[in-house]
C-alpha positions in Angstrom: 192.6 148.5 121.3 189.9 146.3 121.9 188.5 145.7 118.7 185.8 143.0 120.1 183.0 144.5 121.4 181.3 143.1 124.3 178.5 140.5 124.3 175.4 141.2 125.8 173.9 137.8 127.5 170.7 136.9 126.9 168.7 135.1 129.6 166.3 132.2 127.8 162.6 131.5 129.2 160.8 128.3 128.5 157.1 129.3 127.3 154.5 126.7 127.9 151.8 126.9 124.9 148.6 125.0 124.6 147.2 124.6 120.9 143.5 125.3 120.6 142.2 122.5 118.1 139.0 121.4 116.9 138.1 118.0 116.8 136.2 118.1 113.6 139.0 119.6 111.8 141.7 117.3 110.5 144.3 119.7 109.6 146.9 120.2 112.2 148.3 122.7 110.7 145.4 125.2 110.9 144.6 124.1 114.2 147.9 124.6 115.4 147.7 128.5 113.7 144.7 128.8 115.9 146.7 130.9 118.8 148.0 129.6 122.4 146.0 129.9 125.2 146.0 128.6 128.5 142.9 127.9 129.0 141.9 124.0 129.2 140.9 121.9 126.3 137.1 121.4 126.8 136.3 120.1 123.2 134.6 116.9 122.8 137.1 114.4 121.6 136.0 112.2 118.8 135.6 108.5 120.4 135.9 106.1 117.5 135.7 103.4 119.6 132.1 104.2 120.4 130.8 102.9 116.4 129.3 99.6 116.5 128.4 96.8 114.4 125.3 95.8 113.5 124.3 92.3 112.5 124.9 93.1 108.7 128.6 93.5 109.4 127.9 97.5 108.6 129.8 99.7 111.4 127.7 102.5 112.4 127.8 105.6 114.7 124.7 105.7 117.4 125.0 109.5 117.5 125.1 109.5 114.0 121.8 110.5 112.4 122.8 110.4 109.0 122.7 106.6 107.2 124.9 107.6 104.2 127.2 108.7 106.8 127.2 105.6 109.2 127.5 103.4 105.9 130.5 105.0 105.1 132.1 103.4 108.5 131.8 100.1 106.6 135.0 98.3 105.7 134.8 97.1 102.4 132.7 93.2 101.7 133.5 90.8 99.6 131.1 89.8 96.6 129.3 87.5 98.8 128.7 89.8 101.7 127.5 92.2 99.6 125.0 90.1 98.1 123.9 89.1 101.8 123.9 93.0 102.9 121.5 93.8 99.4 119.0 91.1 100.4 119.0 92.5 104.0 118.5 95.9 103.2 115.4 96.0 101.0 113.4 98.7 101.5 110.2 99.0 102.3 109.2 100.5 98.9 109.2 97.1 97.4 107.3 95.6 99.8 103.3 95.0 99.0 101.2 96.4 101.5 97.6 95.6 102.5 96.0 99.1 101.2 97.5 97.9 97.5 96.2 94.8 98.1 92.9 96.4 98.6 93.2 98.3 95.2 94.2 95.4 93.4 90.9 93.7 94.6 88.4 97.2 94.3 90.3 97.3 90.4 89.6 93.7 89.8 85.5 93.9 90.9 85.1 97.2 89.0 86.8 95.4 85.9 84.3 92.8 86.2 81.7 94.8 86.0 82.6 97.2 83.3 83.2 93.9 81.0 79.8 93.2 81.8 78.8 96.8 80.7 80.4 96.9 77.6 79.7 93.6 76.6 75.8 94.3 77.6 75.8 97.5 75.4 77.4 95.8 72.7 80.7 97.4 73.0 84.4 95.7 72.3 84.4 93.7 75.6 87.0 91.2 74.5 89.7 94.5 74.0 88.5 96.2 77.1 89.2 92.4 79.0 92.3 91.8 77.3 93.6 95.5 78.1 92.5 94.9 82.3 93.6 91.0 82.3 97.0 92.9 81.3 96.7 95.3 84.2 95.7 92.7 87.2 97.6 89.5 86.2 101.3 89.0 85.8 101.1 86.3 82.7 104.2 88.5 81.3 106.3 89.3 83.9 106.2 85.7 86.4 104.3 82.3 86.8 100.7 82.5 87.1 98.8 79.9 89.3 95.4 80.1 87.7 92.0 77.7 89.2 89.0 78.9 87.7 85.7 78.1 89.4 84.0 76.6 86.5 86.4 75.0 85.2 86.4 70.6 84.9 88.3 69.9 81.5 90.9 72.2 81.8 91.3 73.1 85.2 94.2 75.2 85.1 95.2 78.0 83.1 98.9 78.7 83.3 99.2 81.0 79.9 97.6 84.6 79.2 95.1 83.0 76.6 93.5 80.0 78.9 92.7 82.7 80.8 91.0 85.1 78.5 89.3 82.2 77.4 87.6 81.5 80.4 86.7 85.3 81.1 85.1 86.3 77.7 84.5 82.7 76.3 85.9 80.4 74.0 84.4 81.7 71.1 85.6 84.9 71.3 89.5 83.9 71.4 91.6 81.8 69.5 91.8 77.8 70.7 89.6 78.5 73.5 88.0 75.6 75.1 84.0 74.7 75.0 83.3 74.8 78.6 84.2 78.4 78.8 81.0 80.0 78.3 82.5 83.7 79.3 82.9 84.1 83.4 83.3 87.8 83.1 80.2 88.5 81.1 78.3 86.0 83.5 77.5 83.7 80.5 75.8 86.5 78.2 73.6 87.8 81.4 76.6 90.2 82.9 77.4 90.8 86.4 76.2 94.3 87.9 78.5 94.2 91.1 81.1 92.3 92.8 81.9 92.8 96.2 85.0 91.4 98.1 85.0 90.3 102.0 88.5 88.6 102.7 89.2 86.7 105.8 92.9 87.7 106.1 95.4 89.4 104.1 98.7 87.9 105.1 101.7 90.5 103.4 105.2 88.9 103.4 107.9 91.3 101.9 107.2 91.5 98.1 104.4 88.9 98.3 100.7 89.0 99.8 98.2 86.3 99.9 94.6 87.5 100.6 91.3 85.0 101.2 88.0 85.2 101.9 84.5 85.3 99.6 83.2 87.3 97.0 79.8 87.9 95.8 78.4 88.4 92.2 75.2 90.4 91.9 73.4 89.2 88.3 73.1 92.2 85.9 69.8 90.1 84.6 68.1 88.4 87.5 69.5 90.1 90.4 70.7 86.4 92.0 73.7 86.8 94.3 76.3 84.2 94.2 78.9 83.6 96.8 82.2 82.0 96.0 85.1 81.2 97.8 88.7 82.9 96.9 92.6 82.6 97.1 94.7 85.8 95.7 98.5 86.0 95.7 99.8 89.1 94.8 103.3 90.1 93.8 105.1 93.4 92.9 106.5 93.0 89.6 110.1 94.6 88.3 108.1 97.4 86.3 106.7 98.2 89.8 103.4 97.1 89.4 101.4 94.7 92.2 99.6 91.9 89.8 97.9 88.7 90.9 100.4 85.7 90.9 97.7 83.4 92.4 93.7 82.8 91.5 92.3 79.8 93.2 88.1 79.8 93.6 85.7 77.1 94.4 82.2 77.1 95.2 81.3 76.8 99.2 80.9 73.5 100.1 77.2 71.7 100.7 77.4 69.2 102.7 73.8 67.9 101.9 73.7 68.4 98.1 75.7 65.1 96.7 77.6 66.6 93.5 79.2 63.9 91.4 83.0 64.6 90.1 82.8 65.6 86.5 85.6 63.2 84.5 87.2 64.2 82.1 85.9 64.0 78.5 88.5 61.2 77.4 86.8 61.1 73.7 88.7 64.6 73.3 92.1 61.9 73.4 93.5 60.3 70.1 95.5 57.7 70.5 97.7 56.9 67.1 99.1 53.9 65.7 102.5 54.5 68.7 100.1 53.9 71.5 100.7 57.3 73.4 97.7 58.7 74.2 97.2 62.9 73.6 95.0 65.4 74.3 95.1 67.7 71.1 93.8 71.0 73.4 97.2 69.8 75.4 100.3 72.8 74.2 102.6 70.6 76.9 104.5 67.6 74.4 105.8 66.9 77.5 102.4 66.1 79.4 101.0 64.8 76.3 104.0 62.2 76.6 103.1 61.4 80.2 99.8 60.5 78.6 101.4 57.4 77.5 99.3 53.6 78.4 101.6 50.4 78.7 100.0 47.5 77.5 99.6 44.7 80.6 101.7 42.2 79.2 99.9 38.3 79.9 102.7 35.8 79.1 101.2 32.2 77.8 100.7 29.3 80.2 104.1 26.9 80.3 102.6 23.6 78.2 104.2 21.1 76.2 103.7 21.9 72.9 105.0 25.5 73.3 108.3 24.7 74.8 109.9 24.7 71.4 108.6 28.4 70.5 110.4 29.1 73.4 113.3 27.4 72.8 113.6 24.7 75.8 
């Protein structure tokens, strides 16, 4: 008896498959679960190859619309290169545009005026100019580069108090100086409107220079004075745009002969060292530059003074 039973053959068929996958999904595992098919693969392939560089050393995607995205291409930088890439991609929000220049300049002329106002109705001007000086200049948060127009014995003001002194007067703030008669309050007489016309306003990333003349309309007499301007404005880190620059003058008159106005040297003491100082100077330093050498005039070569000199 046969106890083996009998073997059925099985014939084997070699089934080509095609795996439907998608491009945007990563897993080849679930796009191989997707089914066979036979149809053609007519999904868009993803092209890396087709990124670019930019000049910034950032790889991007031109079909990609999203930046976050398209930054995320970027290999990582170095310290320096991140540094560069930070400068390079500023954004336009800190930049200072012409319409805040504008502001800056409507905020500064109305200020003007209401300091005349209040000081004219016998309010607390001095307050009301210390609160706007705060407002348009930037004494604390950068340099200030401050050139009054009437200003001959201290022609600059570099610190928040030379210039409060010149706009409310020098009696109305601490170590203020005597020529300052109060520019803001138009020497007791006020100013009833200020109007600015610039000439260009020149805007350079977080910097804008504006120039051009503005006129002052007297609260008392009605006389309109002209006078030539200078403005630099920069965007401070609490996001404010203050003015960084001040220069005025008065136009020019080519047939009116003004004489220079010197300075008042008997406001110098010179002490028993020699070095001569300006006690309205703050600056040791400049006071120290103040210093005179004495012309030294040595004695004619005679005879008789040969021995002092030991030949």
């Amino acid at each position: 008896m046969n106890i083996l039973s009998p073997v059925r053959s099985f014939s084997l068929r070699r089934v080509k498959t095609h795996a439907i996958y998608d491009p945007e999904q990563y897993d080849t595992e679930i796009n191989s679960a997707r089914g066979f098919d036979g149809r053609k693969n007519t999904a868009k392939t993803v092209n890396m190859p087709s990124t670019k560089r930019n000049h910034g050393g950032v790889f991007y995607d031109p079909d990609q619309r999203d930046p976050e995205a398209n930054r995320r291409y970027s290999p990582p930088m170095d310290e320096a290169s991140q540094l560069i890439d930070n400068f390079r991609t500023k954004t336009d929000a800190d930049h200072v545009t012409r319409d805040e220049v504008i502001d800056a300049q409507n905020f500064w002329a109305q200020s003007i005026v209401d300091i005349s106002n209040c000081f004219l109705s016998g309010g607390d001007y001095v307050s009301l100019a210390s609160e706007r000086a705060g407002e348009l200049y930037g004494y604390d948060h950068s340099k200030v580069l401050f050139k009054p127009t009437k200003a001959a014995a201290k022609q600059f003001r570099p610190t928040a108090n030379d210039a409060m002194s010149y706009f409310v007067g020098h009696d109305a703030v601490i170590s203020g100086y005597k020529e300052d008669s109060g520019f803001a309050i138009n020497a007791k007489k006020g100013f009833s409107r200020v109007i600015f016309d610039n000439h260009q306003i020149d805007c350079h990333n977080q910097l804008a220079i504006a120039m051009g003349t503005y006129e002052f309309t007297c609260a008392t007499t009605g006389e309109i004075s002209e006078v030539e301007y200078t403005f630099g404005y920069k965007r401070n880190p609490d996001g404010r745009v203050r003015i960084c620059l001040h220069h005025s003058s008065i136009p020019y008159e080519p047939n009116v002969e003004t004489p220079r106005v010197r300075r008042d040297q008997t406001s110098q003491v010179k002490p028993e060292g020699g070095i001569l100082y300006d006690p309205a100077q703050c600056d040791p330093d400049a006071n120290e530059r103040r210093h005179v050498t004495k012309k030294f005039t040595p004695e004619p070569f005679t005879h008789e003074n040969t021995l002092s000199w030991g030949l």
